[in-house]
Backbone as a ProteinNet text record, in pm:
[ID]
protein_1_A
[PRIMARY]
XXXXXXXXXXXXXXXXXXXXXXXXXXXXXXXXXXXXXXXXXXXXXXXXXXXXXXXXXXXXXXXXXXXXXXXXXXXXXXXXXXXXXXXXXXXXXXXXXXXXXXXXXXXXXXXXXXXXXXXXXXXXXXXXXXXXXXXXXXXXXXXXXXXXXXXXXXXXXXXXXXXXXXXXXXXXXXXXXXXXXXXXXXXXXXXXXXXXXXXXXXXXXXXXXXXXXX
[TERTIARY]
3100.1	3191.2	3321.1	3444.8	3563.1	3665.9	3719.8	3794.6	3929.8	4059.9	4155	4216.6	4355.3	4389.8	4422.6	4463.4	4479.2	4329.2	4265.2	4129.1	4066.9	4098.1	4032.4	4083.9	4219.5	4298	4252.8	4260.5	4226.5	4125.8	3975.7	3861.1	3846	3918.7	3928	3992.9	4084.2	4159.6	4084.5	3983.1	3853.9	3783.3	3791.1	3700.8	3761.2	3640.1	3667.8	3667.4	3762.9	3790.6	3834.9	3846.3	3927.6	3795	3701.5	3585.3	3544.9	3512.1	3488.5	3597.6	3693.6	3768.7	3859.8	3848.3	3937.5	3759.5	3688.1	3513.6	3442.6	3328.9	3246	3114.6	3008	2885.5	2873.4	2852.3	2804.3	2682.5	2601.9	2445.8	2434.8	2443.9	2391.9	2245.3	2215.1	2071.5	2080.4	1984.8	1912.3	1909.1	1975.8	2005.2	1850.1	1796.1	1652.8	1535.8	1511.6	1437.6	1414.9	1542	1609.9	1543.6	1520	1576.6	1660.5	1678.1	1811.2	1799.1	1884.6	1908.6	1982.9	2095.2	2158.3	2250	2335.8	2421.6	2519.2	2622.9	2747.1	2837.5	2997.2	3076.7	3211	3292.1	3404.4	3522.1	3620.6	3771	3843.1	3918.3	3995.2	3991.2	4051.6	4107.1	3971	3864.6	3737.5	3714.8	3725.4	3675.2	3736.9	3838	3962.9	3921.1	3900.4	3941.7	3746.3	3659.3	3507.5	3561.9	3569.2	3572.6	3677.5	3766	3854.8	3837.8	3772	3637.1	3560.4	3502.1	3393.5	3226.5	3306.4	3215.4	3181.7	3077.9	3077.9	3157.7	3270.1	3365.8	3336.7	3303.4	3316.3	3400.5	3437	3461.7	3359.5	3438.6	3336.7	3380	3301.1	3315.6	3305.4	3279.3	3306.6	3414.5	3425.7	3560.7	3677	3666.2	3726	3865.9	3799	3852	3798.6	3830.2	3740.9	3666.2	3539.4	3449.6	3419.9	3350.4	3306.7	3172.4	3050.7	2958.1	2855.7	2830.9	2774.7	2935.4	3031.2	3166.4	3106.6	2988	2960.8	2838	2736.2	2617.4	2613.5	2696.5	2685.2	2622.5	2534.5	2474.6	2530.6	2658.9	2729.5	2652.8	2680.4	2635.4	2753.8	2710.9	2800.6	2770.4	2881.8	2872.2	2879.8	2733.1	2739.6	2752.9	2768.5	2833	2851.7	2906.6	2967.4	2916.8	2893.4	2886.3	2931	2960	3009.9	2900.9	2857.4	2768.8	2873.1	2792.8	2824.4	2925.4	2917.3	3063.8	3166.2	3139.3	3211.3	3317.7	3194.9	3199.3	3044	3011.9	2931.9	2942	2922.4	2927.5	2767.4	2721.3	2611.3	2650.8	2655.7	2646.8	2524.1	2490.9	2407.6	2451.3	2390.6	2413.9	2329.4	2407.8	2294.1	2309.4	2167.8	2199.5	2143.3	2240.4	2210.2	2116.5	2029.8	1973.5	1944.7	1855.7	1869.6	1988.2	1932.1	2114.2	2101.7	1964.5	2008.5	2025.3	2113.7	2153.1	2017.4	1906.2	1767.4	1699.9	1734.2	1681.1	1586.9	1553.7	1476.2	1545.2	1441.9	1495.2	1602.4	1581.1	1680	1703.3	1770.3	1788	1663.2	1587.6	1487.5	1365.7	1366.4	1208.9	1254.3	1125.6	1127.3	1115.4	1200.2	1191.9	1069.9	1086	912.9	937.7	771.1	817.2	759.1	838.8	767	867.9	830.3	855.7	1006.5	1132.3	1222.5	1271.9	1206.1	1218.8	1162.4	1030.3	1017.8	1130.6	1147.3	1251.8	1394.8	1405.7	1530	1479.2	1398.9	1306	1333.6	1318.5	1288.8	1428.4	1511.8	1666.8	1722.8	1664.9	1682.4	1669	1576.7	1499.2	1582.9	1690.3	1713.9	1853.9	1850.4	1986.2	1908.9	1773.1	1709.7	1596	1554.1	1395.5	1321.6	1430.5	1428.1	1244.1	1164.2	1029.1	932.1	999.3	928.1	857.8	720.8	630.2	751.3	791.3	914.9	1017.3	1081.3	1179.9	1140.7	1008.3	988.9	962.1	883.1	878.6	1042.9	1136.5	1292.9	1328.9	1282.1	1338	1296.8	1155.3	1048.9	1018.7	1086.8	1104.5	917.6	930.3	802.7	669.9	695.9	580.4	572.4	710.5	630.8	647.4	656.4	613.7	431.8	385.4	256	224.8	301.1	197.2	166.9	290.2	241.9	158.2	115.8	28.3	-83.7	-123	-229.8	-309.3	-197.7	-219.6	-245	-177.7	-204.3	-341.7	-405.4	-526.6	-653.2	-592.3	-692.1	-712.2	-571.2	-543.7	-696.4	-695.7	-721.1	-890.3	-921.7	-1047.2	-1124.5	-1052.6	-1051.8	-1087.4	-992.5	-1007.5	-1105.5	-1182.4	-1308.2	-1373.9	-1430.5	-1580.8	-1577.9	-1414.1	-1468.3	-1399.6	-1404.2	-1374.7	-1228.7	-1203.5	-1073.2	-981.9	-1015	-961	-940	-1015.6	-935.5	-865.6	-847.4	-740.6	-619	-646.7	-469	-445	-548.8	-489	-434.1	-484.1	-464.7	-325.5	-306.1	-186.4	-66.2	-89.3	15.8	38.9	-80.9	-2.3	79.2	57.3	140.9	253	275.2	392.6	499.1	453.7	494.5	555.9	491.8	511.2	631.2	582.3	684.6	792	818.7	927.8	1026.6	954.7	1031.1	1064.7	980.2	1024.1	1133.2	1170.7	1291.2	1387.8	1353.5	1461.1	1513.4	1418.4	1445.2	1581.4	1565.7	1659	1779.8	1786.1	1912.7	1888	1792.1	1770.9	1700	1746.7	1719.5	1621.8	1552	1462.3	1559.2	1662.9	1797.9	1787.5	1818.8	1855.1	1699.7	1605.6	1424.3	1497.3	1490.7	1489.6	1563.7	1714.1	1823.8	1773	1656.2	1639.9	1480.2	1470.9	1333.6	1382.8	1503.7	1547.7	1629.6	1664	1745	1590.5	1519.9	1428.8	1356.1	1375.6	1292.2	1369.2	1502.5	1623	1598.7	1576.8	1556	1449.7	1335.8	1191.2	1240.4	1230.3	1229.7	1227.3	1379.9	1398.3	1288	1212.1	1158	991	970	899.8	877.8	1013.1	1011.3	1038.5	1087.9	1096.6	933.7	812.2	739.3	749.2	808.6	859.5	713.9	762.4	697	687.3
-7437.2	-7418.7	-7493.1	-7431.3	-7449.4	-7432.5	-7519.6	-7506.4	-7494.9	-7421.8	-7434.8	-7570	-7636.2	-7743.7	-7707.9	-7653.2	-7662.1	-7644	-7585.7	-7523.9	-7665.7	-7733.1	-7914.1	-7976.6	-8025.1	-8111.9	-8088.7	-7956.9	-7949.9	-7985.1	-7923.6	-8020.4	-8170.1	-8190.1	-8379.2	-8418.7	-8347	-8367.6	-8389.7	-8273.6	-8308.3	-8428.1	-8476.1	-8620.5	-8774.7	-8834.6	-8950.9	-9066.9	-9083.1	-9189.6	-9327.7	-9341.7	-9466.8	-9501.6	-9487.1	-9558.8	-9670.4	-9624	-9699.1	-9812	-9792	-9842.5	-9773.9	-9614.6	-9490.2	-9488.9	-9505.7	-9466.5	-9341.5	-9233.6	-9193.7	-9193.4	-9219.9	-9202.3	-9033.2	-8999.4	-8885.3	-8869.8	-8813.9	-8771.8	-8688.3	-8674.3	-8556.6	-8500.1	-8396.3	-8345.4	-8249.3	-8247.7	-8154.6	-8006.8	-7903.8	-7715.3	-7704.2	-7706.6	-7627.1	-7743.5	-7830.3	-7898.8	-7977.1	-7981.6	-8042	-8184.7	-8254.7	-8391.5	-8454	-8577.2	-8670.1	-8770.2	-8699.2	-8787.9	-8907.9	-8879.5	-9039.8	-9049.5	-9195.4	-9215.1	-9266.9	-9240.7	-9339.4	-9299.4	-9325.1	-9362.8	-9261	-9195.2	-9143	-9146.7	-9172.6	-9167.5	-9013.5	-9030.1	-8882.4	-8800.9	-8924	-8852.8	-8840.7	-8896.1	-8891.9	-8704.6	-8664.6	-8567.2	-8464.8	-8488.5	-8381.2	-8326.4	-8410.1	-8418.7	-8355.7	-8361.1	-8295	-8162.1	-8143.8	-7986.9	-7864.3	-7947.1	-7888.5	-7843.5	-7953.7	-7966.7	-7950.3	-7927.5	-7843.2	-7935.6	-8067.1	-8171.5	-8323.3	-8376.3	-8475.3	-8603.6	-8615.7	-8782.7	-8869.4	-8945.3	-9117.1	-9236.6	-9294.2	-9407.4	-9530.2	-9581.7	-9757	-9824.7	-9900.8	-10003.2	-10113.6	-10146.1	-10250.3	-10241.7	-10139.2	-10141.3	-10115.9	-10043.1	-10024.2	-9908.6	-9796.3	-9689.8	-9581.7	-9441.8	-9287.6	-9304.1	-9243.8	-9224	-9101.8	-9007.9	-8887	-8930.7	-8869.6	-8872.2	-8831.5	-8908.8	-8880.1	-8879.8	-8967.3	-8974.5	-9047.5	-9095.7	-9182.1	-9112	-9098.1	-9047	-8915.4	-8825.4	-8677	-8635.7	-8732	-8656.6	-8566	-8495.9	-8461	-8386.7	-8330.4	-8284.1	-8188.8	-8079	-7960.2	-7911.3	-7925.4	-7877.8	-7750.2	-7712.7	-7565.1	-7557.2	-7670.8	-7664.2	-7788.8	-7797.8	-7932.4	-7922.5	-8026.6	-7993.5	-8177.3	-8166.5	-8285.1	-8282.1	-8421.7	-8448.8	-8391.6	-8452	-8384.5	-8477.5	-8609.5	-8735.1	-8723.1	-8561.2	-8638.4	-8743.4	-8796.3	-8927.8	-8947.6	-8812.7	-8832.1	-8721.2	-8711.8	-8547.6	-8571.1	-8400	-8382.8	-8264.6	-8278.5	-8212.2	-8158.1	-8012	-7966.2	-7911.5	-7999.4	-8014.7	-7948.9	-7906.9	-7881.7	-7998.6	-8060.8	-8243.1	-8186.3	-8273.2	-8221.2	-8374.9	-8330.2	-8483.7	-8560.3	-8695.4	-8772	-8789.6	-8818	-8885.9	-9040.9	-9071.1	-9248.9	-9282.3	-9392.4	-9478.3	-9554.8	-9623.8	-9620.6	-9519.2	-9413.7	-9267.6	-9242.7	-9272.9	-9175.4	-9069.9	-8966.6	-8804.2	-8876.5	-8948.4	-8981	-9138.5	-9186.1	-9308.9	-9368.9	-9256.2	-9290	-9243.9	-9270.8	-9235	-9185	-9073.4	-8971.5	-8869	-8723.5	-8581	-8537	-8449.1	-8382.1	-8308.5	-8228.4	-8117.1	-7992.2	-7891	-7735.1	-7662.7	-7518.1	-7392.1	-7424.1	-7433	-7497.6	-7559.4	-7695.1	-7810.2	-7724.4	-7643.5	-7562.2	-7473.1	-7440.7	-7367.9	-7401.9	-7530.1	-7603.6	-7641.9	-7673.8	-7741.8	-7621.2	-7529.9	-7394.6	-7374.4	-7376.9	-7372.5	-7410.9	-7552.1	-7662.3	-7667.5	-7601.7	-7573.4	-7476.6	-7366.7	-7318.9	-7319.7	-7481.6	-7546.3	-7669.2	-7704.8	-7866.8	-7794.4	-7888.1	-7853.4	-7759.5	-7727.3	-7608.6	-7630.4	-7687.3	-7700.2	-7669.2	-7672.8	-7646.8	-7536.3	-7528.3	-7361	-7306.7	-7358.9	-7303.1	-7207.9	-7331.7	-7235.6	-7134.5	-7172.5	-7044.8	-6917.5	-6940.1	-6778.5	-6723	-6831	-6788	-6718.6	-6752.3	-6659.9	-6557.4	-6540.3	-6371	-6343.5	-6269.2	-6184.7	-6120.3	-6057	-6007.3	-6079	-6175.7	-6262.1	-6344.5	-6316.9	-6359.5	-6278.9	-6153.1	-6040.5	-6021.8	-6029.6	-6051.1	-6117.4	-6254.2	-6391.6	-6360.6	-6280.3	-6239.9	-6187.2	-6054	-5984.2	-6025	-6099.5	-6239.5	-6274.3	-6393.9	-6477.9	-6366.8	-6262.8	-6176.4	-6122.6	-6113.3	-6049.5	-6172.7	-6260.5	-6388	-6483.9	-6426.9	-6442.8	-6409.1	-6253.3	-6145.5	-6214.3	-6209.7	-6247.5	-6335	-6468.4	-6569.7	-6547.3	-6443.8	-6454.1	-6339.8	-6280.1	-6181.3	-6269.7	-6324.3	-6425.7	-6559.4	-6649.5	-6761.7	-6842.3	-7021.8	-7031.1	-7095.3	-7171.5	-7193.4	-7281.2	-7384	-7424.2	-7335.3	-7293.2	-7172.8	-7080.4	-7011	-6954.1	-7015.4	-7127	-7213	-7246.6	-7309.8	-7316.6	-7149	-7074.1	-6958.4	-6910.1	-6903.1	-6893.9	-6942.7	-7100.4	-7198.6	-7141.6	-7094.9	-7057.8	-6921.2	-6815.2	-6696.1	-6717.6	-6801.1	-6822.9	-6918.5	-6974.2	-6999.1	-6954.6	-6889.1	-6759.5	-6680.4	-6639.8	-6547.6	-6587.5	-6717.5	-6807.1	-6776.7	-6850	-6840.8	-6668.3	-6533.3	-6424.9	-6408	-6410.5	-6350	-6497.9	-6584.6	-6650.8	-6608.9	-6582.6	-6537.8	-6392.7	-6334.3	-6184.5	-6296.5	-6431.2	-6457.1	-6448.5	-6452.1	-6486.5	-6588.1	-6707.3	-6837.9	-6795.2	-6894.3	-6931	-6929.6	-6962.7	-6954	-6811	-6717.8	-6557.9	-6526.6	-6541.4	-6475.3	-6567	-6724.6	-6730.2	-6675.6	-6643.4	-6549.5	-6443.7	-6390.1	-6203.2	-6287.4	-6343.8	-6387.3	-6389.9	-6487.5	-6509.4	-6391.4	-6268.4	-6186.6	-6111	-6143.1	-5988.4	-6082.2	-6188.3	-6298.5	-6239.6	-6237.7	-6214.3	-6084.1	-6037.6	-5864.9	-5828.2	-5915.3	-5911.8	-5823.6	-5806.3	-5760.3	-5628.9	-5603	-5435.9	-5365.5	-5432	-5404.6	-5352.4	-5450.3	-5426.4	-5279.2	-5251.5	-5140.8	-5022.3	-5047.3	-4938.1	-4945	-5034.1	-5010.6	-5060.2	-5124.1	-5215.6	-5343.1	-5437.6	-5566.9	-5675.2
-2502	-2391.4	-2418	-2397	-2460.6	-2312.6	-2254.7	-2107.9	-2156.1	-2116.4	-2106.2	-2074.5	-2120.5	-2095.3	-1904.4	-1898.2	-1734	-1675.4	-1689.5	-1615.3	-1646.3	-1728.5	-1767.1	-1677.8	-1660.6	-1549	-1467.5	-1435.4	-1307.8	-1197.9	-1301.5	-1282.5	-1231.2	-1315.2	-1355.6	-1271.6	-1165.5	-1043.1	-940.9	-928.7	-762.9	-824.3	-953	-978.3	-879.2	-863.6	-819.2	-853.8	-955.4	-1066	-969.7	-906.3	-809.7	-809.5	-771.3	-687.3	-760.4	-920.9	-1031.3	-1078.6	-1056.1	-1154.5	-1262.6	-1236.5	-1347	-1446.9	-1349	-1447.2	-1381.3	-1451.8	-1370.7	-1458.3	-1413.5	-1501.1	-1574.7	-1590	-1693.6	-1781.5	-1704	-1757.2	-1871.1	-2010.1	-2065.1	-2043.3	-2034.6	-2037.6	-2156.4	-2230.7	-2306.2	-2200	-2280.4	-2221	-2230.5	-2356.7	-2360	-2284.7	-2318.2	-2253.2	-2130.8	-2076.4	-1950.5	-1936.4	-2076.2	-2074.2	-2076.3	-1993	-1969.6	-2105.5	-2151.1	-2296.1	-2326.8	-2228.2	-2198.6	-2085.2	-2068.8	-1920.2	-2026.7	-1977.7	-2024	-1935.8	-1981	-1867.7	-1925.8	-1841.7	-1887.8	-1783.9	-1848.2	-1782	-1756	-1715	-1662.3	-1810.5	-1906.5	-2102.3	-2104.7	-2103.4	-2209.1	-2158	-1979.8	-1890.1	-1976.9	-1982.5	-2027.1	-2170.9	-2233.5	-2375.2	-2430.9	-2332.1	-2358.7	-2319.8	-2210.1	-2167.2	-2258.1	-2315.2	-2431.5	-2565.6	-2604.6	-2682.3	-2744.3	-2633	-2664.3	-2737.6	-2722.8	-2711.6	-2665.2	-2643.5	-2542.1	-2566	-2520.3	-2485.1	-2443.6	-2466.2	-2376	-2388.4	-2265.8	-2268.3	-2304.2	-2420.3	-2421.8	-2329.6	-2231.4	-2187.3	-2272.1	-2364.5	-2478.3	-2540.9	-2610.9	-2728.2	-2655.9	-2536.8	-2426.4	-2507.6	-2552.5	-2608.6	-2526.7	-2578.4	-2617.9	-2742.5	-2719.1	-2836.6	-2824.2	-2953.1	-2950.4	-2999.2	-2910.7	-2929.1	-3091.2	-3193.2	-3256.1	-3382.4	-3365.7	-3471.9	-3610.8	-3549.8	-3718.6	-3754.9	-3649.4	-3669.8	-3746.5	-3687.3	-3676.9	-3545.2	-3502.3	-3377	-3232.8	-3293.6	-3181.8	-3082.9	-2945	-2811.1	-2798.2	-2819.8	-2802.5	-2607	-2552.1	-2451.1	-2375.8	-2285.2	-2233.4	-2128.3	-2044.3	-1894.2	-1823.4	-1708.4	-1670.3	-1501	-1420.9	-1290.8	-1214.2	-1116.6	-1040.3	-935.8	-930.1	-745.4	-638.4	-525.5	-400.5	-364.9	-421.9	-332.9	-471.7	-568	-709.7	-749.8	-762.5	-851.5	-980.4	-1044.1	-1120.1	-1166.4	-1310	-1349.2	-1451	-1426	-1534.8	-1611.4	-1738.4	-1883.9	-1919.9	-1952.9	-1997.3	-2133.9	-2255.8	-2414.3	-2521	-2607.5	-2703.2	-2809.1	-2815.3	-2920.5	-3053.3	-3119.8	-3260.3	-3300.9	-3388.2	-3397.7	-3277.6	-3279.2	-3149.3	-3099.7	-2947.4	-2877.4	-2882.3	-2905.9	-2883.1	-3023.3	-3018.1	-3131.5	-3196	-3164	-3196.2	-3298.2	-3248	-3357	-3275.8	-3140.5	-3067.1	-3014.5	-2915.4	-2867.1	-2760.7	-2710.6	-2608	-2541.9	-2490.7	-2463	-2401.4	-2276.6	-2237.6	-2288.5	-2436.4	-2482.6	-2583.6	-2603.6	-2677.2	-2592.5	-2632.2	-2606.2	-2524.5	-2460.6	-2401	-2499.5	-2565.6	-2654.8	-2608.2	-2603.7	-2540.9	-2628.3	-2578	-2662.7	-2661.8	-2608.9	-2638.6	-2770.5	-2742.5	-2842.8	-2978.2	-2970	-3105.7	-3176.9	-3064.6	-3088.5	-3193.4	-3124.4	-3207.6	-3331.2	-3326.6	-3460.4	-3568.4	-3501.1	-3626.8	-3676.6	-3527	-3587	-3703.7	-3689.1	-3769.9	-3927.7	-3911.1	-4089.8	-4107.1	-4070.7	-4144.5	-4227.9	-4226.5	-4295.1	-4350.9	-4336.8	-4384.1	-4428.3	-4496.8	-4534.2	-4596.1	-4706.4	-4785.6	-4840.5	-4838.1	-4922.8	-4797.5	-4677.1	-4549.2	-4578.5	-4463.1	-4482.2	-4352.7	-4284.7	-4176.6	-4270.1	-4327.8	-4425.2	-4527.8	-4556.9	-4626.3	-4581.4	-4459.6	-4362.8	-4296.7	-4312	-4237.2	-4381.6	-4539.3	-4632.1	-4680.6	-4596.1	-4643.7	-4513.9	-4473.9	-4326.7	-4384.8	-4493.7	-4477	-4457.2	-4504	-4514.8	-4352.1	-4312.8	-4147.1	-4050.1	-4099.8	-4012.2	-4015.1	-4132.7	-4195.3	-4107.5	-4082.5	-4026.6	-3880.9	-3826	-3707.2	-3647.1	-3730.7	-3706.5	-3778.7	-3837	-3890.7	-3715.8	-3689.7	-3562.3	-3457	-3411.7	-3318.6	-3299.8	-3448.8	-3438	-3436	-3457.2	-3437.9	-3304.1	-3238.2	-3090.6	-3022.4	-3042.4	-2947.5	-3055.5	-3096.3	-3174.9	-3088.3	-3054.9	-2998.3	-2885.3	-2744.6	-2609.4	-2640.7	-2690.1	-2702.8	-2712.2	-2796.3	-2877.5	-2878.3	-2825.3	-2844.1	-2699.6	-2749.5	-2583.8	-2562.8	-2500.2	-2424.3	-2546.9	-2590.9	-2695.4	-2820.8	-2882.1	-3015.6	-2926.1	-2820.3	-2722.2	-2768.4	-2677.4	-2727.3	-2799.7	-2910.9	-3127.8	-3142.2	-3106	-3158.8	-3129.6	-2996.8	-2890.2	-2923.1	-2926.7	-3032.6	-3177.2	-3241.2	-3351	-3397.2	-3294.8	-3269.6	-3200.7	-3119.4	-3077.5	-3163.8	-3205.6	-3346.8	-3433	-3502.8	-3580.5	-3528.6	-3425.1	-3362.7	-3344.1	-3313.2	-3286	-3403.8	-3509.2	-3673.3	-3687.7	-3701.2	-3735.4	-3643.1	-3524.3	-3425.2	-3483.4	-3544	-3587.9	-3728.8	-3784.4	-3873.1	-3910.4	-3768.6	-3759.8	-3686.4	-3655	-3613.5	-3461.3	-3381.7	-3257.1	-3212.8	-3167.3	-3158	-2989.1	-3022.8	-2899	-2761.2	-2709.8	-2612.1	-2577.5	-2658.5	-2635.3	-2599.9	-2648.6	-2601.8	-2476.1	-2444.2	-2263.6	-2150.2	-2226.1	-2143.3	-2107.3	-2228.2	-2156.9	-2060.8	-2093.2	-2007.8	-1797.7	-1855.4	-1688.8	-1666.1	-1737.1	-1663	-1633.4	-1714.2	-1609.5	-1502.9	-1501.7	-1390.4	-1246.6	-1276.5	-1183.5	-1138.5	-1187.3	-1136.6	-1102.6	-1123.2	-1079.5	-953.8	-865.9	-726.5	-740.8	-800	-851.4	-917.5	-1032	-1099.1	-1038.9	-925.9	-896.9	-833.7	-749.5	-642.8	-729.6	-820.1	-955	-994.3	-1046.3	-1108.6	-1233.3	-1260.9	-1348.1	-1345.7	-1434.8	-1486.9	-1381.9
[MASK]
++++++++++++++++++++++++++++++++++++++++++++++++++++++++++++++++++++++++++++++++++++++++++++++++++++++++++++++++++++++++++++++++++++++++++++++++++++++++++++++++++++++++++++++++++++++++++++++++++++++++++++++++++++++

């Protein structure tokens, strides 16, 4: 997400920088996992200068500068949307984090990451620029071989909820979704685009129904 320099000011105008001191807290959260990855603090420039951007700014209260999130690390936080509380005087960021966000090398300031189909998701992303010796990267470079794997796991799925019991279900389950994860990544469709068409037909549920639909 990339804001116009005016469509930025402007924003940064309904902010309530006086209260602080010319400060406002600023939450990043994790887009896919909707973990709170960290708090820090930003000035009107830090507000301005993210939404322009196109990535996350802060003010140090120590060095008492602008910082860009992840300038030494690499760990930058590409930003996909911005929102203000109700007294704004707080804004929350919904990010995509590259690498951890805490300086520690954990998933986030408070902990580690939750992990779900999401977080797999990124993971798979991931391999297909790292980890060239990975069994990941090797199914992202033989489309055939994990089209294969799919229909492997699919039939061992269905094996499973016939003849066996609740646990090989979900080994089984986990490992087709899996699979499946890496082949639609493999064609260049990240885990994000499968949840977009997920919530547009969630959204239309209603229609769908009165149509006969899903």
């Amino acid at each position: 997400m990339r804001w116009s320099a005016k469509k930025a000011k402007a924003f940064a105008g309904t902010i309530d920088f006086a209260k602080m001191q010319g400060l406002v807290p600023a939450i990043a959260q994790d887009e896919g996992t909707k973990d709170v990855l960290m708090l820090a603090f930003m000035n009107r420039e830090a507000l301005v200068k993210t939404l322009t951007n196109g990535l996350m700014h802060y003010y140090s209260r120590g060095r008492k500068r602008l910082w860009k999130k992840g300038e030494e690390s690499g760990n930058v936080q590409q930003v996909v949307s911005a929102k203000q509380d109700c007294d704004s005087d707080s804004l929350l960021f919904s990010v995509r984090q590259k690498g951890p966000a805490c300086h520690t090398g954990t998933g986030t300031c408070f902990g580690r990451k939750g992990f779900g189909v999401a977080a797999l998701g990124d993971l798979i992303e991931g391999r297909t620029s790292s980890a060239k010796g990975s069994y990941t990267a090797k199914l992202l470079r033989n489309r055939k071989l994990a089209c294969e794997k799919v229909m492997e796991e699919a039939d061992e799925l269905v094996e499973a909820a016939q003849k066996k019991g609740k646990r090989a279900v979900a080994w089984e389950a986990a490992d087709l979704l899996y699979h499946l994860l890496v082949l639609a990544s493999s064609r260049g469709v990240p885990f994000s685009r499968i949840e977009k068409e997920l919530k547009q037909r969630h959204e239309k549920a209603p229609l769908r129904r009165v149509l006969g639909g899903w």
